[in-house]
TORZA-609410 format. One record per residue (C-alpha): x, y, z; chain; residue in one letter. Coordinates in steps of 0.5 Angstrom, whole numbers, plus 500, padded with zeros to 3 digits. Example, Ala and Ser with C-alpha at 12.3 -4.5 7.8 and 13.67 -1.06 7.14 Angstrom:
+-----+-----+-----+----+----+
!  c1 !  c2 !  c3 ! ch ! aa !
+-----+-----+-----+----+----+
! 525 ! 491 ! 516 !  A !  A !
! 527 ! 498 ! 514 !  A !  S !
+-----+-----+-----+----+----+
REM end
This chain:
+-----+-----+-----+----+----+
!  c1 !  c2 !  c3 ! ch ! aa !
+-----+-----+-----+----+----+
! 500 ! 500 ! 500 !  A !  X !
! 503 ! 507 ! 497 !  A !  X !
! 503 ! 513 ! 501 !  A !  X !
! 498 ! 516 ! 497 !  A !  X !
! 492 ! 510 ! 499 !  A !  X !
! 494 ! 511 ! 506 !  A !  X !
! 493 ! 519 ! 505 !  A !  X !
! 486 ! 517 ! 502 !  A !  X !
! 484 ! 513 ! 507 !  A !  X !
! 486 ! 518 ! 513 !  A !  X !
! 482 ! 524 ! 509 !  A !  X !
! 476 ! 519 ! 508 !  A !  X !
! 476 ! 518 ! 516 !  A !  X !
! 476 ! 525 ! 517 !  A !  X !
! 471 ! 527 ! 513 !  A !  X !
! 466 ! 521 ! 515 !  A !  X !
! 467 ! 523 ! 523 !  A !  X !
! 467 ! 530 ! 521 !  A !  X !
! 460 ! 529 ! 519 !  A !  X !
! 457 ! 524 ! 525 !  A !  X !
! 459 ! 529 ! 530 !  A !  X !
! 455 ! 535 ! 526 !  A !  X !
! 449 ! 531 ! 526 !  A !  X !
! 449 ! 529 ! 532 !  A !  X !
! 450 ! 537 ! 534 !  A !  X !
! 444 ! 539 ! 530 !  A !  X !
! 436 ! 539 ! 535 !  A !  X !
! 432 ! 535 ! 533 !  A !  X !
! 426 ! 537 ! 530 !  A !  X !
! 420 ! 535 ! 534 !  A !  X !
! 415 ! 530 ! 530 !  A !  X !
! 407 ! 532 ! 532 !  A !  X !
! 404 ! 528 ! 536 !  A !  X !
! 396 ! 527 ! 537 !  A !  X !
! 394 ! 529 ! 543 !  A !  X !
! 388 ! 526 ! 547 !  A !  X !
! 382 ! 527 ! 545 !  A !  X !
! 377 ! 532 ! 549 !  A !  X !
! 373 ! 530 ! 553 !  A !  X !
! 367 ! 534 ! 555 !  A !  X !
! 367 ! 534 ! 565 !  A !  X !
! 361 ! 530 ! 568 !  A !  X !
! 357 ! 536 ! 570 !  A !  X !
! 353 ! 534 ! 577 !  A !  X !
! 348 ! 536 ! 580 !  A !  X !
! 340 ! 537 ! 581 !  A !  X !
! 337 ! 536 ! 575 !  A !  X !
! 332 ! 544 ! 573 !  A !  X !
! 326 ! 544 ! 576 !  A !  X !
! 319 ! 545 ! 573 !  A !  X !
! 314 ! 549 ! 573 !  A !  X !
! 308 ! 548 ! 576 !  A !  X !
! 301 ! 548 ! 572 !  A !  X !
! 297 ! 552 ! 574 !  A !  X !
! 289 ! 550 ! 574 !  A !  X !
! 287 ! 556 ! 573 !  A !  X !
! 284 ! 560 ! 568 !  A !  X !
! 287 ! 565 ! 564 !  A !  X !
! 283 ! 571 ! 567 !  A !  X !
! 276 ! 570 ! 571 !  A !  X !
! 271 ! 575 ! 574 !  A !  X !
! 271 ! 575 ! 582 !  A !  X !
! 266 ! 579 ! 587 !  A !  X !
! 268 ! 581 ! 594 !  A !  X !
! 264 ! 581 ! 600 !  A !  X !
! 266 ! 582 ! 607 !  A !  X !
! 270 ! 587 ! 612 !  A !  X !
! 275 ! 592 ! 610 !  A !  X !
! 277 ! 589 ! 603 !  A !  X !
! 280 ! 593 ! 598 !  A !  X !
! 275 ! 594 ! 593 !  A !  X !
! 269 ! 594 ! 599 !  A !  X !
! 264 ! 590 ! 597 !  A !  X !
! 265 ! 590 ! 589 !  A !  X !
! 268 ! 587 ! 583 !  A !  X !
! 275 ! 585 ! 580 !  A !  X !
! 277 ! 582 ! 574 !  A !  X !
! 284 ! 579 ! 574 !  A !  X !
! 289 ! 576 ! 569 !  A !  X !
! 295 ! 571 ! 570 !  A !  X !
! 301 ! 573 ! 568 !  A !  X !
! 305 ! 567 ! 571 !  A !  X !
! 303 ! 560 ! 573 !  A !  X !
! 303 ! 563 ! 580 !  A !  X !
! 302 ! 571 ! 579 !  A !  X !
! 295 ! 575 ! 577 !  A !  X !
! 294 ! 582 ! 577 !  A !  X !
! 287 ! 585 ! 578 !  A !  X !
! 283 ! 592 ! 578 !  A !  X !
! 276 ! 592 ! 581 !  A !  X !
! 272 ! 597 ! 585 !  A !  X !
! 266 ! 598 ! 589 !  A !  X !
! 263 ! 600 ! 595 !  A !  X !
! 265 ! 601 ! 603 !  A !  X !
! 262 ! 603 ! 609 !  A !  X !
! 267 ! 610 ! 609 !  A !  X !
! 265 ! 610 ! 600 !  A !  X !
! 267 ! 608 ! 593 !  A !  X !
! 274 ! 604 ! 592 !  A !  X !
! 277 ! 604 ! 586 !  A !  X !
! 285 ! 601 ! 586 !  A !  X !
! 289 ! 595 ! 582 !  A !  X !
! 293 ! 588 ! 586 !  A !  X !
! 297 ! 582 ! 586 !  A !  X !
! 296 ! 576 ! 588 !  A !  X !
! 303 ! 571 ! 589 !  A !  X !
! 300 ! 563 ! 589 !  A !  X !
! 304 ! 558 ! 592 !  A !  X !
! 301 ! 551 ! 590 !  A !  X !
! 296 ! 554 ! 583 !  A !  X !
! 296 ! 546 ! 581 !  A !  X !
! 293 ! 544 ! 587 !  A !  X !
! 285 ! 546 ! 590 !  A !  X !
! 288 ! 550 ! 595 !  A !  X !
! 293 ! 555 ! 594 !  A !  X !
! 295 ! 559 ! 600 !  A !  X !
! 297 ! 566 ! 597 !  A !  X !
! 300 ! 573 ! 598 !  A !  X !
! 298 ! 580 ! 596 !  A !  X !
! 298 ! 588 ! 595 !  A !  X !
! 293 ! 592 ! 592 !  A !  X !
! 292 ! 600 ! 591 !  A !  X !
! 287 ! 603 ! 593 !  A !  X !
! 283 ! 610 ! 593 !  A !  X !
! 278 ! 611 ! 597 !  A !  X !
! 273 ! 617 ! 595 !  A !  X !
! 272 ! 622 ! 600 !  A !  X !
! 265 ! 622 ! 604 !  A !  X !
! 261 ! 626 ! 609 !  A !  X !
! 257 ! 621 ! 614 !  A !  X !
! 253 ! 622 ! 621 !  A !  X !
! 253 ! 617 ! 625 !  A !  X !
! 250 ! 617 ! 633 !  A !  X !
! 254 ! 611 ! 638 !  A !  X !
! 250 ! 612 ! 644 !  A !  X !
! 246 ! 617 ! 644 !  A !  X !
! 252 ! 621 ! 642 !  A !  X !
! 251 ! 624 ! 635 !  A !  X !
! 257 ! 626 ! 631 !  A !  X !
! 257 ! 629 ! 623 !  A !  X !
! 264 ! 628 ! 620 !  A !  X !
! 267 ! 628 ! 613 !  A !  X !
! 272 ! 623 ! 610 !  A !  X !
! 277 ! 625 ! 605 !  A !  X !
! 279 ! 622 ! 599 !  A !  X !
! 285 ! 617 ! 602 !  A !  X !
! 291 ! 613 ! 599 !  A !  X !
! 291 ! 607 ! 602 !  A !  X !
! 296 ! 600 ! 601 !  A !  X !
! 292 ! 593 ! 602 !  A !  X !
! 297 ! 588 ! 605 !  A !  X !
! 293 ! 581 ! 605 !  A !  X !
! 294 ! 573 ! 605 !  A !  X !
! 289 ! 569 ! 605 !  A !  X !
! 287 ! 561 ! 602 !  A !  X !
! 284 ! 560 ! 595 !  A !  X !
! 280 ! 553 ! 594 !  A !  X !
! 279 ! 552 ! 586 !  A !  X !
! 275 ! 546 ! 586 !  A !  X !
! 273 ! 548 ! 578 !  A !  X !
! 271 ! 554 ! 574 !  A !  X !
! 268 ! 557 ! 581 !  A !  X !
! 274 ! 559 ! 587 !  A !  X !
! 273 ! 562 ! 593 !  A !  X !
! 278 ! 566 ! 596 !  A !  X !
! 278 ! 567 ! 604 !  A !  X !
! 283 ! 573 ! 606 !  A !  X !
! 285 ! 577 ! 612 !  A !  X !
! 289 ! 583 ! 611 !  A !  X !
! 290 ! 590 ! 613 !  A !  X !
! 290 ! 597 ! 609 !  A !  X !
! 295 ! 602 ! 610 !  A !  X !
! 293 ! 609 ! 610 !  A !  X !
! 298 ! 614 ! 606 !  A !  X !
! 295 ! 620 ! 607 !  A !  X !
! 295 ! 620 ! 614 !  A !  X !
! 288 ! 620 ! 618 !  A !  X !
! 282 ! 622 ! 613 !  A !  X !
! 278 ! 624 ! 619 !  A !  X !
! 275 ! 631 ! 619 !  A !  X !
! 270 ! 632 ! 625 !  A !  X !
! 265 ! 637 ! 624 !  A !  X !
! 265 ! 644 ! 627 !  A !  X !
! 258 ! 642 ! 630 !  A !  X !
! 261 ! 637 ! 633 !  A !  X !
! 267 ! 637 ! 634 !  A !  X !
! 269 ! 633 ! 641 !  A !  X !
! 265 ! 627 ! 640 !  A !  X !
! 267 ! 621 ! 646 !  A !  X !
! 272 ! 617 ! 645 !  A !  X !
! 268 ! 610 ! 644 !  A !  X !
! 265 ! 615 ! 638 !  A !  X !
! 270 ! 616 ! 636 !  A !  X !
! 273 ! 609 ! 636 !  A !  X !
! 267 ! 607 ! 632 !  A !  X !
! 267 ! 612 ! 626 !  A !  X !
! 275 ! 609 ! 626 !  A !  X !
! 273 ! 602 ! 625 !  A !  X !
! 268 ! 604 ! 619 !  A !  X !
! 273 ! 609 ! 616 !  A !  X !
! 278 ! 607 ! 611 !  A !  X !
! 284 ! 602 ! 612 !  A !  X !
! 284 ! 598 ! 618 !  A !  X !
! 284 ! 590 ! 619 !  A !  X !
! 281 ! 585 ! 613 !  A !  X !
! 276 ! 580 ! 613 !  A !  X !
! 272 ! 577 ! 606 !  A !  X !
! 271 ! 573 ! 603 !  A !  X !
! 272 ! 573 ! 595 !  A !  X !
! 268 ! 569 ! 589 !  A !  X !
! 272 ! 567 ! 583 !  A !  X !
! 268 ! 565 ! 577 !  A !  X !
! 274 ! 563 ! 571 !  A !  X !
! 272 ! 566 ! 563 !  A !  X !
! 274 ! 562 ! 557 !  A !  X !
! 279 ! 556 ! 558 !  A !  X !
+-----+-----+-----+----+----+
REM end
């Protein structure tokens, strides 16, 4: 083997060595991979609750009698807007004059015959001049035109087209006492008093109410 064989051979090694070590210097390109498929988490919990179903109808005639009720012994209509929520407007009369106002009602079991219920209504109460004798104690007096705020809960039974509401409530005066004594008797005693109080505007609810549903 001549001088110039082992010369070629030594530059070939050279080369080839040469060759391997900047391969393994050079990165490593990352290959993609496929990651693993998403999934979407259990979701835990109470499942929605539904709505109730009311049985009664979509609007319905109702008529009033008793003691201190909003619309005295009047007439309302009222119309579902929910399940669960009517809002009325009736009028009628009272012992202290004419009523004319607007209301709500909140049922919490509308799918069953008997509902308890909670309400409000706002009243105006017309201005009246009255008389009235409590033993033997003659008073004359006016009663002017009130505002008043009916806070009620009561009982409705629907057995079908036909309910009966039973109501205890209390109206509030806004205007303050509407109370004016006349100047001929202007220092009634005190059980007049009390009595021209207790027939006056306002004051506590006990009545009994009839629900006659229209259309389906």
């Amino acid at each position: 083997m001549n001088r110039y064989t082992i010369a070629g051979a030594c530059a070939f090694m050279l080369v080839a060595t040469a060759s391997r070590a900047q391969q393994q210097q050079l990165p490593q390109t990352p290959q993609p991979t496929q990651g693993p498929e998403y999934q979407r988490p259990a979701t835990y919990g109470y499942p929605p609750a539904e709505a109730p179903v009311s049985d009664y109808r979509r609007s319905a005639l109702g008529i009033t009698l008793g003691w201190g009720a909003p619309y005295g012994w009047g007439i309302d209509y009222a119309y579902m807007v929910s399940p669960q929520v009517d809002v009325n407007a009736g009028f009628g009369l009272g012992l202290s004059g004419g009523k004319l106002g607007i209301g709500s009602r909140v049922y919490l079991a509308p799918e069953r015959k008997v509902s308890p219920y909670f309400g409000a209504n706002l009243v105006l109460s017309s201005a009246t001049d009255n008389t009235l004798s409590v033993d033997n104690d003659y008073v004359e007096y006016r009663t002017r035109a009130n505002a008043l705020l009916h806070l009620r809960s009561g009982l409705r039974w629907q057995p079908g087209r036909v309910g009966l509401l039973g109501t205890l409530g209390y109206g509030l005066r806004l205007g303050g006492d509407p109370i004016e004594y006349s100047p001929l008797t202007p220092s009634p005693a005190q059980l007049t008093r009390d009595v021209v109080q207790a027939i006056g505007p306002g004051g506590l609810e006990v009545s009994l109410g009839l629900s006659i549903g229209l259309g389906r």
